[in-house]
C-alpha positions as CSV (number, residue, x, y, z in Angstrom):
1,X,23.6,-46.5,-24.2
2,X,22.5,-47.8,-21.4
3,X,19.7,-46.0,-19.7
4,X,19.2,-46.8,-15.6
5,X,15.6,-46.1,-15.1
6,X,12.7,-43.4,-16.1
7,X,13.1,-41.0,-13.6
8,X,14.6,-37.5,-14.3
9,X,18.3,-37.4,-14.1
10,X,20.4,-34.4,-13.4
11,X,24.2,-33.7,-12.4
12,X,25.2,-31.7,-9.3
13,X,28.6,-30.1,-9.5
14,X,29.9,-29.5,-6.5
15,X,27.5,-32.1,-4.6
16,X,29.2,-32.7,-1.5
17,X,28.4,-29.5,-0.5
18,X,26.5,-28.4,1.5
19,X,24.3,-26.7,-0.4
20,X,24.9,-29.2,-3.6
21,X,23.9,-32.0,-0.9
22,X,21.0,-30.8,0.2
23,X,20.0,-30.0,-3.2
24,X,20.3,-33.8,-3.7
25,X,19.0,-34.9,-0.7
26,X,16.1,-33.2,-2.3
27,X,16.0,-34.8,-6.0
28,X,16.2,-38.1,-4.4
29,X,13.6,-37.8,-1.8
30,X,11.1,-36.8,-5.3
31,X,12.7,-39.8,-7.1
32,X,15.2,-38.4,-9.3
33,X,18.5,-39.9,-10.6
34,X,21.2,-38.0,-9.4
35,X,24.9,-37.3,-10.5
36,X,27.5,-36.0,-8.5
37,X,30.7,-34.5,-9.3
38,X,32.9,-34.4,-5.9
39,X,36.6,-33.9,-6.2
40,X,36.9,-36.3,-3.0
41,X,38.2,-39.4,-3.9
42,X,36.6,-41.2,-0.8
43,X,32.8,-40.9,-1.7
44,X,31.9,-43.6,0.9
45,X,30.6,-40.9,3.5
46,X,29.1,-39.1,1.1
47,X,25.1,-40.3,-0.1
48,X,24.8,-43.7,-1.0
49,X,22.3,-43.2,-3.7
50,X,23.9,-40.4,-5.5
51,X,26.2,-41.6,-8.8
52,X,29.4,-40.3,-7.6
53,X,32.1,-39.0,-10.5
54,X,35.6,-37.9,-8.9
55,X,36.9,-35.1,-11.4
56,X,38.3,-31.5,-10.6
57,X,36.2,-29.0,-12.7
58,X,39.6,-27.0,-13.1
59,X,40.9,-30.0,-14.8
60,X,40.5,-29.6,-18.5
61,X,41.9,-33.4,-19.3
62,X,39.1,-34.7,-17.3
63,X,36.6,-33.2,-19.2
64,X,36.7,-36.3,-21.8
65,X,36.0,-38.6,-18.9
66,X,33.1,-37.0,-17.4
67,X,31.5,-36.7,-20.6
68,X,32.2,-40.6,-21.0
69,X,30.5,-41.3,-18.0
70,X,27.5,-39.5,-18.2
71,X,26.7,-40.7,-21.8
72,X,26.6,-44.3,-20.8
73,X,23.9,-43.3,-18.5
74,X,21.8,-41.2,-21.2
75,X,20.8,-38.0,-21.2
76,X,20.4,-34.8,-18.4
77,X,16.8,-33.5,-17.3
78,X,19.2,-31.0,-15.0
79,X,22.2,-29.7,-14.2
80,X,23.2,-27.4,-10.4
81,X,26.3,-25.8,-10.6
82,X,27.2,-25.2,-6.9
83,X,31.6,-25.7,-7.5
């Protein structure tokens, strides 16, 4: 497992949202990790500093992905559903 830093580390569904963005607009600016789960598949636009995962939540084989993803990175302080 690798681990990215000490800070507290949640998951945004939904994230580039408006309200899931400004919700991690929010974590960042008070030094949290943040992960994002957009269903774009152009997260260029979207923040820089957020940890982007394309899925679609109505997607059930994606599921073993996502969960991939987020336990190379460790474990969840947080998670904002806003899909």
């Amino acid at each position: 497992m690798q681990i990215i830093n000490q800070n507290p580390t949640c998951l945004i569904t939904g994230c580039s949202g408006y309200i899931g963005g400004f919700i991690a607009k929010r974590l960042i600016s008070l030094n949290w990790q943040v992960f994002g789960i957009t269903r774009q598949n152009d997260t260029s636009p979207l923040n820089p500093q957020v940890r982007w995962i394309v899925a679609d939540l109505n997607d059930q084989k994606s599921d073993l992905e996502r969960s991939k993803v987020l336990t190379k990175y460790g474990s969840l302080d947080a998670i904002f559903h806003c899909a």
